[in-house]
TORPA-4810 file (N, C-alpha, C, O; in nm, 3 decimals):
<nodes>
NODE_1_-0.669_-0.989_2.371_-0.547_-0.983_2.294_-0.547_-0.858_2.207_-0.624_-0.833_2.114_X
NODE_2_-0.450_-0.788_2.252_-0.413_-0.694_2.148_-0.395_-0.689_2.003_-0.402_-0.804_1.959_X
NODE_3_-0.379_-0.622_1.933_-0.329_-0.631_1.782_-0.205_-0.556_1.766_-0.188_-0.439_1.803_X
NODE_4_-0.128_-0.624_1.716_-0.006_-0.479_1.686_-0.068_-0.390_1.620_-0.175_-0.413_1.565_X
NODE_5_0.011_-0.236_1.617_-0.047_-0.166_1.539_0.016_-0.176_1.376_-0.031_-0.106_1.286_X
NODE_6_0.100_-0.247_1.360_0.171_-0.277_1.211_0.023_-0.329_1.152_-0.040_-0.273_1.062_X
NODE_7_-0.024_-0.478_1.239_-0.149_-0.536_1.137_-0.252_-0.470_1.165_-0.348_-0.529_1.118_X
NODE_8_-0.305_-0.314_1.255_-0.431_-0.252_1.254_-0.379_-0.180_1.112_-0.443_-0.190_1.007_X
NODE_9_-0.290_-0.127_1.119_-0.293_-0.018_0.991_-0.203_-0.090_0.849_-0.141_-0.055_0.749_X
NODE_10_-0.237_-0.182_0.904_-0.228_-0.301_0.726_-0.352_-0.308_0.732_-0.377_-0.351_0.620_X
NODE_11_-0.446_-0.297_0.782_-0.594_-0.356_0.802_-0.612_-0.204_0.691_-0.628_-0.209_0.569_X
NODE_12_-0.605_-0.080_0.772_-0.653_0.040_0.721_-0.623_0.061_0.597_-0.707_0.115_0.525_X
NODE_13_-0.510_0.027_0.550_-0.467_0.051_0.418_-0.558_-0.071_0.351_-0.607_-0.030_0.245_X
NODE_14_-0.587_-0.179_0.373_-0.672_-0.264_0.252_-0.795_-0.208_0.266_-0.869_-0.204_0.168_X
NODE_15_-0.847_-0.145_0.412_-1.037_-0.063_0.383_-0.976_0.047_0.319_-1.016_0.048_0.202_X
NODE_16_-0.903_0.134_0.338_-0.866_0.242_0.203_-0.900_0.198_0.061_-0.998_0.229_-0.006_X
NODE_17_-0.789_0.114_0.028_-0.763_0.087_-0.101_-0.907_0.050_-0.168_-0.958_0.109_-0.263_X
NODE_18_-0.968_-0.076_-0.085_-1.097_-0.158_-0.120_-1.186_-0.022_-0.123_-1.219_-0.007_-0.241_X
NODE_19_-1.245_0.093_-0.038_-1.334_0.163_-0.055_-1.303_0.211_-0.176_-1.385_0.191_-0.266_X
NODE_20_-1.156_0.299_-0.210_-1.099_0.393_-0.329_-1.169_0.250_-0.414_-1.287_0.218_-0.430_X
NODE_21_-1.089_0.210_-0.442_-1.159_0.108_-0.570_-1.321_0.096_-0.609_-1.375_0.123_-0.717_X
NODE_22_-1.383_0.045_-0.475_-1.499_0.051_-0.505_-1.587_0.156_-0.540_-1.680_0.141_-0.619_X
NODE_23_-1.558_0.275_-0.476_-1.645_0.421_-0.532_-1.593_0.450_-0.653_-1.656_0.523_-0.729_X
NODE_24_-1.478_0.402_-0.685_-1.415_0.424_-0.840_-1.488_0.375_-0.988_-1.499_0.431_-1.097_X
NODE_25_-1.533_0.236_-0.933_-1.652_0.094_-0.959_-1.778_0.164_-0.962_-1.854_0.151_-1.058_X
NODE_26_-1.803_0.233_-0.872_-1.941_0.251_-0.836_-1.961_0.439_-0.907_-2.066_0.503_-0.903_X
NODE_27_-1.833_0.487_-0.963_-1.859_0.602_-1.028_-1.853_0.587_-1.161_-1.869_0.676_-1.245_X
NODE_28_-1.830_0.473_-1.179_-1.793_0.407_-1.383_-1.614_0.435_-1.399_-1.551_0.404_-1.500_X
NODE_29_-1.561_0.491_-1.291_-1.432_0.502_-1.339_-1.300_0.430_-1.320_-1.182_0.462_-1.310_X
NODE_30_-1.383_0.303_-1.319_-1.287_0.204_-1.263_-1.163_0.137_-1.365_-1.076_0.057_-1.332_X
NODE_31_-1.191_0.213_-1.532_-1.105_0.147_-1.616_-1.055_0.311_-1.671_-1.053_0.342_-1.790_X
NODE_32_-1.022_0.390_-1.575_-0.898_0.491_-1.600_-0.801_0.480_-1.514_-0.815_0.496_-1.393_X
NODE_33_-0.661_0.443_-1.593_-0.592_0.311_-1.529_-0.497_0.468_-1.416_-0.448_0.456_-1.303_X
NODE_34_-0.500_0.538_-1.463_-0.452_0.686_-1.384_-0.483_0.705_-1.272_-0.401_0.730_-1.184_X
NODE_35_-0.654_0.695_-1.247_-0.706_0.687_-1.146_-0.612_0.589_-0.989_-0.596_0.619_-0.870_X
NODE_36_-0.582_0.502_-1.049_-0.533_0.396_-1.003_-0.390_0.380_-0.931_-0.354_0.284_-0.863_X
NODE_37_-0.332_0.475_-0.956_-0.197_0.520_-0.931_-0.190_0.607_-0.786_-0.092_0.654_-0.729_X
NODE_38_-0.388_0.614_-0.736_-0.346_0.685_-0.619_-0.375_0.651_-0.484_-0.403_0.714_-0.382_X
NODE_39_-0.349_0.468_-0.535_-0.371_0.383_-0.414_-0.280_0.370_-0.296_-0.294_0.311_-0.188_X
NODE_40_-0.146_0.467_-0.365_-0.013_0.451_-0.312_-0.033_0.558_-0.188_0.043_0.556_-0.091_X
NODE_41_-0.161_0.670_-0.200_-0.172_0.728_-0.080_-0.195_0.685_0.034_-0.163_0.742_0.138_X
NODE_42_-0.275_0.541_0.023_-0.323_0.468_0.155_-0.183_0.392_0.193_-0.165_0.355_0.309_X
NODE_43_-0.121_0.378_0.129_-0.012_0.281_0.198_0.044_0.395_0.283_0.032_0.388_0.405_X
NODE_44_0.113_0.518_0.216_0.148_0.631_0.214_0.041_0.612_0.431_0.109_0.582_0.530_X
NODE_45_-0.062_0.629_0.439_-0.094_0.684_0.554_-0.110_0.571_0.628_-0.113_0.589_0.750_X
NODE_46_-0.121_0.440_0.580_-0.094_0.399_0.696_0.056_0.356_0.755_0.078_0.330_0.873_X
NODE_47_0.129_0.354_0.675_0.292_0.335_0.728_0.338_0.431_0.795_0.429_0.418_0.876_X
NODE_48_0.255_0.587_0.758_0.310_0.673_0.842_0.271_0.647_0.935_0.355_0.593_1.007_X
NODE_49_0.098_0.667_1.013_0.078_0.590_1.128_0.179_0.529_1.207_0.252_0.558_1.302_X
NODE_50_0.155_0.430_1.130_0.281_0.344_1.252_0.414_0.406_1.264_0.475_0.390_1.370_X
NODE_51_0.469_0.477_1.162_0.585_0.515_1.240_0.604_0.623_1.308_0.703_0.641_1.379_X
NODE_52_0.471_0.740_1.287_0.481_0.808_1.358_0.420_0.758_1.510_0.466_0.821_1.605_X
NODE_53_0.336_0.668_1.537_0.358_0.595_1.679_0.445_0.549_1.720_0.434_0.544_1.842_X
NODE_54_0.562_0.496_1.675_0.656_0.401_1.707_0.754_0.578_1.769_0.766_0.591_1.891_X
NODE_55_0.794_0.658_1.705_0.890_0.724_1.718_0.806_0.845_1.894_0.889_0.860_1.984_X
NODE_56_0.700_0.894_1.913_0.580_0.877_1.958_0.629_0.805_2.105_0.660_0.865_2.207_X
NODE_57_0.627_0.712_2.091_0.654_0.578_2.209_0.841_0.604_2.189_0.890_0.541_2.283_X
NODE_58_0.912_0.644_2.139_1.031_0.674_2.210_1.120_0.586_2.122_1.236_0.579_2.162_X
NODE_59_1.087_0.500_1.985_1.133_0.425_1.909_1.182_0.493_1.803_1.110_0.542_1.716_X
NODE_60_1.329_0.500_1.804_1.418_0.582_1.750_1.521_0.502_1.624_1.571_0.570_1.534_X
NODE_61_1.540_0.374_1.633_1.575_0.323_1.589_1.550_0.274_1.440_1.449_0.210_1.411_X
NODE_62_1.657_0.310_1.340_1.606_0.241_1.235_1.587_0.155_1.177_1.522_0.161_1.073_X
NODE_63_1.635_0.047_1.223_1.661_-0.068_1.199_1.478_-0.165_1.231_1.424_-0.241_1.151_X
NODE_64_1.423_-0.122_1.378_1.312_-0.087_1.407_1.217_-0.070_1.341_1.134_-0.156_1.312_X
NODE_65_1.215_0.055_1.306_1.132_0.119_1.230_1.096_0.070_1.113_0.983_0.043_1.073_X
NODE_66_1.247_0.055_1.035_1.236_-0.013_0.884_1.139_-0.140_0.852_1.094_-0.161_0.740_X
NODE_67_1.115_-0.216_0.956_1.074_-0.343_0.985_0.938_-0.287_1.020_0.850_-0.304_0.935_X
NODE_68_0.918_-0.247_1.090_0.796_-0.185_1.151_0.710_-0.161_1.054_0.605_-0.223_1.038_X
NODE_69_0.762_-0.040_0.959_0.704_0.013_0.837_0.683_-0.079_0.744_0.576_-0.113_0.694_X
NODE_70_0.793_-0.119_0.724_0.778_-0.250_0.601_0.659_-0.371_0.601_0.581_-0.414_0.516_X
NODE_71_0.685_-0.401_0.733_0.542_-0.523_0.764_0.453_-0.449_0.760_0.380_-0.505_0.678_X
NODE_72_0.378_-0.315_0.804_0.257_-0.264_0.801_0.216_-0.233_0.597_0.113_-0.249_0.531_X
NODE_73_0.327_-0.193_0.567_0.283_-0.182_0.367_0.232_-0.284_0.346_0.115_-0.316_0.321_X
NODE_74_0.398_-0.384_0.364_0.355_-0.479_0.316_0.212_-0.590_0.365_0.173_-0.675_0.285_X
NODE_75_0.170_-0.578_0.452_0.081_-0.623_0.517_-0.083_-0.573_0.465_-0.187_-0.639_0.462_X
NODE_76_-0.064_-0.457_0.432_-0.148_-0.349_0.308_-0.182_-0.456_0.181_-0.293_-0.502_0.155_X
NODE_77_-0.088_-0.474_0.128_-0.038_-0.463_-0.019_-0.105_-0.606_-0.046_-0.179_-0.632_-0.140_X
NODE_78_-0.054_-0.712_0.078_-0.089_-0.872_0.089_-0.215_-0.876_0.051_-0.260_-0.922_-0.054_X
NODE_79_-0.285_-0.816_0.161_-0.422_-0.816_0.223_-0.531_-0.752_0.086_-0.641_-0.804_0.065_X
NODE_80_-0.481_-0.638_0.007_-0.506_-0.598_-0.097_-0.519_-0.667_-0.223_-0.613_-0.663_-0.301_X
NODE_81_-0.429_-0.721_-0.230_-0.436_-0.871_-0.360_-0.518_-0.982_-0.356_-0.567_-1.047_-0.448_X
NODE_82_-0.527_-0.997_-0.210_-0.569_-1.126_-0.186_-0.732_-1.097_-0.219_-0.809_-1.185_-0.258_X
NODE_83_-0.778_-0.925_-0.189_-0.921_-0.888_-0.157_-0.932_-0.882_-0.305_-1.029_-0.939_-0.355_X
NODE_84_-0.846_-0.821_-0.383_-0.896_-0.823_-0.534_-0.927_-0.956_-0.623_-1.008_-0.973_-0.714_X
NODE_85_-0.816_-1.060_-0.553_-0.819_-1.220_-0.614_-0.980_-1.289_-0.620_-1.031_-1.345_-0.717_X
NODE_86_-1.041_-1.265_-0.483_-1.177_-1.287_-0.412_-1.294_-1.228_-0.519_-1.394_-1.278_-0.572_X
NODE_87_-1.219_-1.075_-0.523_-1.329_-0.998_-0.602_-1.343_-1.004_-0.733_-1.447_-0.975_-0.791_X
NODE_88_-1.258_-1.036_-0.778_-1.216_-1.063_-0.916_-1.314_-1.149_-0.955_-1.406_-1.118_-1.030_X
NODE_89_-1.289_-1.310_-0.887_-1.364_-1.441_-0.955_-1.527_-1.409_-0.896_-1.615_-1.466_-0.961_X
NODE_90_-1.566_-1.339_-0.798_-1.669_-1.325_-0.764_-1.807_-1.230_-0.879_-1.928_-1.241_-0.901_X
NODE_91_-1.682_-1.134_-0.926_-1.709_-1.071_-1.057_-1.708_-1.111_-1.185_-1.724_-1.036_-1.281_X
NODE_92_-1.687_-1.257_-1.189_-1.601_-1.329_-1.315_-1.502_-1.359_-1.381_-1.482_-1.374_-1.502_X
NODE_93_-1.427_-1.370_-1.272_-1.282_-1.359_-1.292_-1.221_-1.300_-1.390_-1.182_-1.184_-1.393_X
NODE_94_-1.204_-1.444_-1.531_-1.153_-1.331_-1.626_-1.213_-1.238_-1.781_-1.165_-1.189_-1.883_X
NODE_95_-1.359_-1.255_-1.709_-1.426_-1.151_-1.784_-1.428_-1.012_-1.732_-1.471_-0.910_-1.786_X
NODE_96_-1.367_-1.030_-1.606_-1.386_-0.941_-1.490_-1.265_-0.844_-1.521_-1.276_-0.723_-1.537_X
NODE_97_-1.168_-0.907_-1.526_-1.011_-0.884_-1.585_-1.024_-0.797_-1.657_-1.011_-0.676_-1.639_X
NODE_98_-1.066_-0.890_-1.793_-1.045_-0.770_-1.924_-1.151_-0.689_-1.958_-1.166_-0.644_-2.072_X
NODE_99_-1.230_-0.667_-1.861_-1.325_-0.535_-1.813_-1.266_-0.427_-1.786_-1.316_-0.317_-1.808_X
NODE_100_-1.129_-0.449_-1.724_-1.045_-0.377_-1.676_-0.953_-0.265_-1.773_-0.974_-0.287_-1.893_X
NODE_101_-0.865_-0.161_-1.751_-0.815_-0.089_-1.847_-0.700_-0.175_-1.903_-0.625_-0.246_-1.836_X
NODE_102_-0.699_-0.155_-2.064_-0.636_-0.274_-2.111_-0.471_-0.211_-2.168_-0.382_-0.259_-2.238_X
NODE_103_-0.491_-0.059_-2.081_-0.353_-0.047_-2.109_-0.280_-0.012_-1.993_-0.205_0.083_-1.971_X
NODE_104_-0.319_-0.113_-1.919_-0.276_-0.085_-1.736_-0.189_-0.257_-1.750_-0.227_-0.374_-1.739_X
NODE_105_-0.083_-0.199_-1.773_0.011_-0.316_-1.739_0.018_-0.430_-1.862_0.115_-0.496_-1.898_X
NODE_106_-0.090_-0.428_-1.904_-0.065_-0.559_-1.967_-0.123_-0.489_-2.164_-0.183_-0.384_-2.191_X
NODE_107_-0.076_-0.594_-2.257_-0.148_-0.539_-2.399_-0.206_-0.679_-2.381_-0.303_-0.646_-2.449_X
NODE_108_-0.228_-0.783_-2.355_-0.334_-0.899_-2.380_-0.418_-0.911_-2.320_-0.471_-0.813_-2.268_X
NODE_109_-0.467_-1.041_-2.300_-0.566_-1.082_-2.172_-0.516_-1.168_-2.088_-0.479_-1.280_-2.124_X
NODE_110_-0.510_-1.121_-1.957_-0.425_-1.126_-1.852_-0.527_-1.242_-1.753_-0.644_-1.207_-1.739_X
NODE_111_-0.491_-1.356_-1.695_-0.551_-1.399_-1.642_-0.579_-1.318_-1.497_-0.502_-1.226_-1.471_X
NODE_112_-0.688_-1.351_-1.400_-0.704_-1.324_-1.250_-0.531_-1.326_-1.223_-0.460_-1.227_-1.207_X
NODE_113_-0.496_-1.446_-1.223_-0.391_-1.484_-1.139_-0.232_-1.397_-1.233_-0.131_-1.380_-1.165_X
NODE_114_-0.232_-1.367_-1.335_-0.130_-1.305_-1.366_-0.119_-1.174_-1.360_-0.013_-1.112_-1.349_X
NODE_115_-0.264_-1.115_-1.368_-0.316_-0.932_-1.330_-0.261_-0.948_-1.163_-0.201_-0.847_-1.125_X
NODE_116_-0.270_-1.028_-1.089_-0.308_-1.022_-0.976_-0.130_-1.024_-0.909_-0.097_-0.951_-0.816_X
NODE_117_-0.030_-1.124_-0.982_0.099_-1.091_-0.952_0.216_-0.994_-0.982_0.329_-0.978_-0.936_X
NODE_118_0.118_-0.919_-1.107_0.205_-0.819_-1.151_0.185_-0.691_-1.027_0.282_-0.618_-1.005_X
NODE_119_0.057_-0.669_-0.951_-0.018_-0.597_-0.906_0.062_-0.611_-0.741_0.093_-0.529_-0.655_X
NODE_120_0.071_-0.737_-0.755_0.173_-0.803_-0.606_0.321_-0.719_-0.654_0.363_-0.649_-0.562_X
NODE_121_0.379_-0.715_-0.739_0.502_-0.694_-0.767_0.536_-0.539_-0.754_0.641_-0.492_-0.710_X
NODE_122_0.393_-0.448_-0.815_0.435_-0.335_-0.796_0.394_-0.278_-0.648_0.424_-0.167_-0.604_X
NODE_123_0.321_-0.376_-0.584_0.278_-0.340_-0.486_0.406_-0.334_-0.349_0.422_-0.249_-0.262_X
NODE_124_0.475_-0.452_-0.376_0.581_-0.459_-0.289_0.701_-0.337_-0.286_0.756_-0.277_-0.194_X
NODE_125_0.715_-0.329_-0.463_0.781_-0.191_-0.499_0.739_-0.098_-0.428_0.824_-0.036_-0.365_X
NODE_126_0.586_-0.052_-0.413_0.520_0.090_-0.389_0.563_0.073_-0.234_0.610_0.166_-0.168_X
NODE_127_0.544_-0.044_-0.190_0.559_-0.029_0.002_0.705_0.005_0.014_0.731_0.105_0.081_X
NODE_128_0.806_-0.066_-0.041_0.946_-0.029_-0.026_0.982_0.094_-0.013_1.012_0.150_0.092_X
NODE_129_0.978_0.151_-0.149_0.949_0.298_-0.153_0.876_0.360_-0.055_0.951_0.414_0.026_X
NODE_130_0.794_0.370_-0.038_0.681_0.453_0.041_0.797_0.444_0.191_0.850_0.529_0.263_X
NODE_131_0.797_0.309_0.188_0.848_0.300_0.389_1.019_0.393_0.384_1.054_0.461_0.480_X
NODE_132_1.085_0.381_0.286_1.230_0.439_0.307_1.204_0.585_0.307_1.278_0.652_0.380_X
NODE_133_1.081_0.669_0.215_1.103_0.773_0.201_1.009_0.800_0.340_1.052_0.909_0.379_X
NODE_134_0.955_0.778_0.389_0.903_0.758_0.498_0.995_0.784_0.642_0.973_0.874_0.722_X
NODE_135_1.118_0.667_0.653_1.209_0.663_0.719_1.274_0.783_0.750_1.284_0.849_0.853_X
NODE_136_1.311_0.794_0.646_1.425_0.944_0.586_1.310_1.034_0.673_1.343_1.080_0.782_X
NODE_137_1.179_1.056_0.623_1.160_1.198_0.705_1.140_1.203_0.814_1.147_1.309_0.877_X
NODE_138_1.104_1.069_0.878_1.124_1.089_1.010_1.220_1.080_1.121_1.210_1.130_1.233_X
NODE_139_1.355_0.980_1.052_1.459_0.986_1.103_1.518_1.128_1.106_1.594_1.160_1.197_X
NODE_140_1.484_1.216_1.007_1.541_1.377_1.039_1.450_1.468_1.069_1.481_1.586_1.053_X
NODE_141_1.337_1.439_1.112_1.272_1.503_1.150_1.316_1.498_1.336_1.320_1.598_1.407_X
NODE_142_1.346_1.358_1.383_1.363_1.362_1.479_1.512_1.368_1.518_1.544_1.349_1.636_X
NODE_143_1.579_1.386_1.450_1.732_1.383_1.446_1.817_1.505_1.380_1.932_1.488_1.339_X
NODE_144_1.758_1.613_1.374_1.796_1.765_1.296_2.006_1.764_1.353_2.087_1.791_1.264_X
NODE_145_2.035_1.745_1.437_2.110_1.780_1.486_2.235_1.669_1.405_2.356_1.687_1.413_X
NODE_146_2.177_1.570_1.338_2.257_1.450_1.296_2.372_1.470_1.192_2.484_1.421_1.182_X
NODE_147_2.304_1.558_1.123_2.421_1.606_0.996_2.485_1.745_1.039_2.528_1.837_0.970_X
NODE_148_2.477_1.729_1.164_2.594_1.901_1.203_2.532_2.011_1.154_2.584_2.118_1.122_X
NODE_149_2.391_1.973_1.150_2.281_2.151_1.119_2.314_2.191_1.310_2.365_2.110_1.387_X
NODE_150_2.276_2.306_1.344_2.299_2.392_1.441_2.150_2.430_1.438_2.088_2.471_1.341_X
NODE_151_2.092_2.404_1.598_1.927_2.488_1.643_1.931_2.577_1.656_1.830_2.640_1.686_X
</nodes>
């Protein structure tokens, strides 16, 4: 049995994210909440992936695509929360938490489970984003001729 490639490169984006995090952990710089903002590159490559296969294989469609892209982020983003939820209580949950940078989202002490839905929330944001601007460049990348530009 095959795998789609939407859930191989939802797969890639949570070993992205999980490695970035962990060498982040494993360099002491895991509570510079900045650092953190550049998880959006792995979604970033694996959505392209897939859509640059899909278009690749002759899949032109946006409607397609949009879906395509969207399940592979979001499929990222799932898989990502769920690995931090795991890692979290395995670490101590919520000593583990407010180990964390305490001006990343929250000013209190944030449980596992409330760090963990805000993190879901921007995460869905970041895939949305990521997949439309995504769309856009490849729908005109492969479509130059669409807005009456001249080759």
């Amino acid at each position: 049995m095959k795998l789609p490639k939407e859930l191989i490169n939802g797969i890639i984006i949570i070993v992205g994210i999980g490695l970035y995090f962990l060498a982040m952990e494993l360099l002491g710089l895991a509570d510079i909440y900045f650092l953190r903002v550049f998880n959006v590159l792995f979604i970033f490559y694996g959505t392209n992936r897939t859509l640059n296969s899909n278009y690749v294989e002759g899949k032109t469609s946006l409607a397609t695509n949009a879906v395509a892209g969207l399940f592979t982020a979001l499929t990222g983003v799932l898989l990502s929360i769920a690995a931090l939820i795991i890692y979290s209580y395995a670490r101590g949950g919520e000593a583990y938490i407010a180990s964390l940078s305490k001006t990343f989202l929250f000013g209190g002490e944030p449980s596992v489970m409330t760090y963990s839905i805000s993190l879901l929330f921007e995460g869905i944001s970041s895939a949305v984003i990521v997949t439309f601007m995504l769309l856009l460049y490849w729908d005109n990348r492969f479509s130059p001729n669409k807005n009456g530009a001249k080759s």
